[in-house]
N, C-alpha and C positions, 0 to 999 in steps of 0.2 A: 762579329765585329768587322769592322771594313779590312784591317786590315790582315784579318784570318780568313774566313770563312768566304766572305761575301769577293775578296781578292782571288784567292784560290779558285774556285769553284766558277766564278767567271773566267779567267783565262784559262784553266780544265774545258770548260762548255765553248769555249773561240778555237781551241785546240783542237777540239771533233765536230769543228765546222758550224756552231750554229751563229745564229747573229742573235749577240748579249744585248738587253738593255739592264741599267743599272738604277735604279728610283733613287737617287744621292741621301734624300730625304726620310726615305723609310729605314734606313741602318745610320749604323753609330759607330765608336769606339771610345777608347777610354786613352788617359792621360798614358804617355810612355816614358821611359828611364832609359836615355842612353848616353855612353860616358860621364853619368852624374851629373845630366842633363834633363831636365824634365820637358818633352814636348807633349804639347798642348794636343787634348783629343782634336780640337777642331782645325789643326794643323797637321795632326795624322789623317783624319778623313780627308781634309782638301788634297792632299797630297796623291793619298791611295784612290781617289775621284779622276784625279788628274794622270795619274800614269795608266785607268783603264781605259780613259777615254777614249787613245791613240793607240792600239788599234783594236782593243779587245769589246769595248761595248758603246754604244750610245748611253752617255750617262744624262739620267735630265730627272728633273721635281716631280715627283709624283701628278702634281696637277695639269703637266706638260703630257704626261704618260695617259692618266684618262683623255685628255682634251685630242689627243690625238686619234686615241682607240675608237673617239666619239666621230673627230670628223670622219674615219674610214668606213665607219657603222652607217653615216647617214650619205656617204657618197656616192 
């Protein structure tokens, strides 16, 4: 979930220096409860998107991520 695993484990990996990217698109989360509050899975992923952006990984769409590996492959 974005904001377990896919959180953790990118700022762990910016931690021992490497350079994160993040596919936004390819992970998920689920609805959260806090003070008897229900927020919204896609208000928890924008959020946990958002705070890895700056400065733990290049977050971007899957198709941004091929399209890119694509231009380096053919430059």
């Amino acid at each position: 979930m974005s904001h377990m695993c896919i959180d953790a484990t990118t700022r762990a990996a910016f931690d021992l220096g490497f350079n994160c990217i993040v596919a936004e698109d390819a992970c998920a989360t689920r609805n959260l409860i806090f003070k008897g509050k229900t927020i919204k899975a896609s208000d928890v992923h924008a959020s946990f998107m958002a705070a890895l952006s700056v400065p733990y990984a290049k977050v971007m769409a899957t198709h941004e991520l091929i399209e890119s590996t694509v231009d380096k492959n053919t430059a």
